[in-house]
C-alpha positions as CSV (number, residue, x, y, z in Angstrom):
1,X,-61.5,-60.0,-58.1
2,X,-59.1,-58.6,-60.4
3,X,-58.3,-55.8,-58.3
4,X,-57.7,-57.8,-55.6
5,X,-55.4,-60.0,-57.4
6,X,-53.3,-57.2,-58.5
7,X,-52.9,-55.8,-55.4
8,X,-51.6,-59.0,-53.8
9,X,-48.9,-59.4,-56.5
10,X,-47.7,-55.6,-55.5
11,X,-48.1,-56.2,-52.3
12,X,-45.6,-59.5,-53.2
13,X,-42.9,-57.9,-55.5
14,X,-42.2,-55.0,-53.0
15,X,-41.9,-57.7,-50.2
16,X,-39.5,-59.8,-52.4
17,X,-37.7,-56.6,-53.1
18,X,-37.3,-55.2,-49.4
19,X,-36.1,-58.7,-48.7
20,X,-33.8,-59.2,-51.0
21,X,-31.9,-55.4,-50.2
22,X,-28.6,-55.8,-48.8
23,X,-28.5,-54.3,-45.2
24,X,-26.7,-51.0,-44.2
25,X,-23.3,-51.5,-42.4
26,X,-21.4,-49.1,-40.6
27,X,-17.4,-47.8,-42.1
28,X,-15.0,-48.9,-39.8
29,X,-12.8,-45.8,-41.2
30,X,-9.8,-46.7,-38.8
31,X,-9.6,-50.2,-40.0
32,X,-11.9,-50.4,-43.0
33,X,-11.7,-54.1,-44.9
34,X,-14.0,-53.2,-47.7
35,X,-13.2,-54.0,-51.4
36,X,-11.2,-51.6,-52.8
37,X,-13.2,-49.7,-55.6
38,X,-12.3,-48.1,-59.1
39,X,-12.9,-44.5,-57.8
40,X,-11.2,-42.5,-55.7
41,X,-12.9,-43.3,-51.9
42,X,-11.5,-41.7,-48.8
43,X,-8.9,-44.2,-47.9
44,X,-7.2,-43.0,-50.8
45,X,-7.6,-39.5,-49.8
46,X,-6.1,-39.9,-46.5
47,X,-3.3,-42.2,-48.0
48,X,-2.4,-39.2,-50.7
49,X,-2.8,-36.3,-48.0
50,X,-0.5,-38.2,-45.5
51,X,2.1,-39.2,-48.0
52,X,2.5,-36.0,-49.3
53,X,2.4,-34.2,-46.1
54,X,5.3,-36.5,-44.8
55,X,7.2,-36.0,-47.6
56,X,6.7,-32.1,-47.3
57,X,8.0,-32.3,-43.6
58,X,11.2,-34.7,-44.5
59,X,12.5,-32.2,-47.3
60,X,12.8,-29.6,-44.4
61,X,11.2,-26.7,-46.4
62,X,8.7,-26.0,-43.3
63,X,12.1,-25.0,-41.3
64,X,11.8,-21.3,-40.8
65,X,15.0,-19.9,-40.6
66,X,15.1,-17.1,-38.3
67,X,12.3,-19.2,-35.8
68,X,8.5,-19.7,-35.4
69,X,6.4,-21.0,-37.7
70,X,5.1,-20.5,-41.3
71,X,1.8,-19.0,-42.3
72,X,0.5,-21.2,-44.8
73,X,-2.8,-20.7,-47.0
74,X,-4.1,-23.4,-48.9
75,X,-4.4,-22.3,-52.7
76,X,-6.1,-24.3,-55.9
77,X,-6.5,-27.8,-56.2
78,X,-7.7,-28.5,-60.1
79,X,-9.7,-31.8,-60.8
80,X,-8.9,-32.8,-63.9
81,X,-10.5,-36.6,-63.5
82,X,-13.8,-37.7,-65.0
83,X,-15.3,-37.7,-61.2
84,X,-16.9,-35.0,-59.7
85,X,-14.5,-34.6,-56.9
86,X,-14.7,-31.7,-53.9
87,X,-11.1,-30.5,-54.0
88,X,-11.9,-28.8,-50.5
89,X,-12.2,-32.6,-49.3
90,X,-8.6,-33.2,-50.1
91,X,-7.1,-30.1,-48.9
92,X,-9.1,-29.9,-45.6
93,X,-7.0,-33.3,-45.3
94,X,-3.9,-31.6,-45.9
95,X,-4.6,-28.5,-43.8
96,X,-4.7,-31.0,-40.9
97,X,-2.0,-32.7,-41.6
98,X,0.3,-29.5,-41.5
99,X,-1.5,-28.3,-38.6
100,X,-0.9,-31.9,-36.1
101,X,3.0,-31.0,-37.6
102,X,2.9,-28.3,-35.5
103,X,5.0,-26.5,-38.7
104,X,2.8,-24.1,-40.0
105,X,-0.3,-22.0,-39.0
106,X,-2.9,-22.1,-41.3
107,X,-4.8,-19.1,-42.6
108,X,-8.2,-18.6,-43.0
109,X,-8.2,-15.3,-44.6
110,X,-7.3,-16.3,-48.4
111,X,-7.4,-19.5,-50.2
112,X,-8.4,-20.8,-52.7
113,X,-10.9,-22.8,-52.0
114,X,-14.0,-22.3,-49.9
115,X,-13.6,-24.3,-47.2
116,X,-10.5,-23.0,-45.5
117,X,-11.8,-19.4,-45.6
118,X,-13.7,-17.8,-43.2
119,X,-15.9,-14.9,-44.5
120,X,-16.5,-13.7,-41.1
121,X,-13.1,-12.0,-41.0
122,X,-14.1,-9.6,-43.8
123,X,-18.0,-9.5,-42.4
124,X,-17.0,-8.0,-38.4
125,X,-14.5,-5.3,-40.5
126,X,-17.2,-4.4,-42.9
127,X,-19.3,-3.6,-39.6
128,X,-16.8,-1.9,-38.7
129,X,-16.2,0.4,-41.4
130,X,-19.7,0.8,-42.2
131,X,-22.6,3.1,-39.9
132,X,-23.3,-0.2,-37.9
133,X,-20.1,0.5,-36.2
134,X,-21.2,2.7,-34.0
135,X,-23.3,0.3,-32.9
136,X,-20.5,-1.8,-31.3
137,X,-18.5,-1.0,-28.4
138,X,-15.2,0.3,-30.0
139,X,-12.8,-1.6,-28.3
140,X,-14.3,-5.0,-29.3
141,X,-13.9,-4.2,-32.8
142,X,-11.0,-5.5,-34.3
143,X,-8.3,-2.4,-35.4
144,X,-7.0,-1.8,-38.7
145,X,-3.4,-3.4,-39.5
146,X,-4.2,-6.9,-37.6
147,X,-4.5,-9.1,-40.4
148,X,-1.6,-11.7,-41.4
149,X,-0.4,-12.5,-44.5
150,X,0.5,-16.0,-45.6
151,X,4.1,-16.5,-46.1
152,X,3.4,-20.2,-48.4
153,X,0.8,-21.2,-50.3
154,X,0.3,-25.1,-51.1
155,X,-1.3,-25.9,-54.9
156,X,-2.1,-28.9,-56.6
157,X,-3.3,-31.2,-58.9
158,X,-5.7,-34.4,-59.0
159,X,-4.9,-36.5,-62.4
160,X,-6.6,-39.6,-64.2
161,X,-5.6,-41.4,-66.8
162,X,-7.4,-44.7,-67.7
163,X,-5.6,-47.6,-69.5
164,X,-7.2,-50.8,-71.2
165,X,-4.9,-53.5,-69.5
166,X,-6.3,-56.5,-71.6
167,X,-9.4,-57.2,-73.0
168,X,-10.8,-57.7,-69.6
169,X,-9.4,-55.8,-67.3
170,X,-8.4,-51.8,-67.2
171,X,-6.0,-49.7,-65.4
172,X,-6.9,-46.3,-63.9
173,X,-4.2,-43.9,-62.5
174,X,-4.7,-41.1,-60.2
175,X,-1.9,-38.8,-60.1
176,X,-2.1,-36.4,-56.7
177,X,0.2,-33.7,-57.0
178,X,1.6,-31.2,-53.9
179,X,3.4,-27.8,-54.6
180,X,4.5,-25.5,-51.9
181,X,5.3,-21.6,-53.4
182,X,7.0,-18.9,-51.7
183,X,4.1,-15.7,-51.5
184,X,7.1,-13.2,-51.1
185,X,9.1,-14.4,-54.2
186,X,6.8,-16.8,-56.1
187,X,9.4,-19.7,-55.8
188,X,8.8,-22.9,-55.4
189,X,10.1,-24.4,-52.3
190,X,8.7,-27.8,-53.1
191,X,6.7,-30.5,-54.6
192,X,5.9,-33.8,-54.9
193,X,3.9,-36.3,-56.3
194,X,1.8,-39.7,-55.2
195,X,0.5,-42.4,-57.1
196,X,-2.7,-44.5,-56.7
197,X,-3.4,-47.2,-59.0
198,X,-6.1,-49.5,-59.4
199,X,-7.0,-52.7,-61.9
200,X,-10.3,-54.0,-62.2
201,X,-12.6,-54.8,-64.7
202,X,-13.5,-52.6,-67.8
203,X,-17.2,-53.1,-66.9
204,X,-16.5,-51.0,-63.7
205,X,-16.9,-47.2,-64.5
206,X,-14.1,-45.1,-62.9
207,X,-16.5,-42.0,-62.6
């Protein structure tokens, strides 16, 4: 009897539980009317790539001079917030920014990240150079001396700070920062920085 009893009041806590979950719902990522949140989500990635980018295209630095476009690789993003952020997340948000310019090609040779590189580049040309060569027909392999090397590489940074607002509330801060660098002389064509901050309160951890 005991048993029995115990088992109807598991049976009755996981109903209660099941029904009391909230239901799953669907991002409407084009016109997304959730609460804001302390983190960084990916509205405020896509707000930070596109800013950036625009400004990048204003200032005129993608204007190749003698015609054509730049090749551009994408170079290190440092996290320096308390979240555990994927910088590849952000740039592959830039890279496609600079790419619908129709500015810049993108490289996928060197980068560095991971997710804008392509390790099969290096894998067909160590077939080639290795005894599995012979293997291939020799006029699908891809010749010495093809590769191109990126003329700009874009950097950055991703920034918190976190700021007790009043005894209720705090601020957090997140500082995106852009650089563009020439690879032939290692100047700095450009840079710029955007801002997202949000208020909420101190109970809410920003990590």
């Amino acid at each position: 009897m005991i048993k029995k009893l115990l088992a109807f009041v598991l049976f009755a806590s996981t109903v209660t539980l099941v029904g009391c979950t909230a239901p799953t719902e669907n991002i409407d990522t084009i016109n997304d009317q959730g609460k804001p949140v302390m983190q960084l989500d990916y509205r405020d990635f896509d707000r930070a790539a596109s800013q950036m980018i625009q400004s990048l295209i204003k200032s005129g630095s993608l204007k190749k001079e003698s015609g054509g476009k730049y090749v551009v690789a994408t170079g290190r993003i440092v996290n320096d917030t308390m979240q555990r952020i994927d910088t590849d997340q952000l740039m592959a948000k830039v890279e496609k920014e600079l790419m619908d310019s129709g500015l810049v090609t993108m490289t996928s040779t060197v980068g560095g990240g991971t997710a804008g590189r392509d390790s099969m580049i290096y894998d067909v040309r160590d077939v080639r150079d290795s005894e599995k060569g012979s293997e291939f027909k020799q006029d699908t392999l891809q010749a010495k001396g093809q590769l191109i090397a990126p003329e700009l590489s874009v950097s950055g940074k991703i920034i918190q700070r976190n700021i007790r607002y009043d005894n209720d509330k705090q601020q957090v801060e997140y500082y995106f920062q852009l650089q563009l660098t020439s690879m032939a002389t290692g100047l700095r064509a450009w840079q710029d920085e955007t801002i997202i901050g949000k208020r909420g309160d101190r109970k809410n951890v920003p990590w």
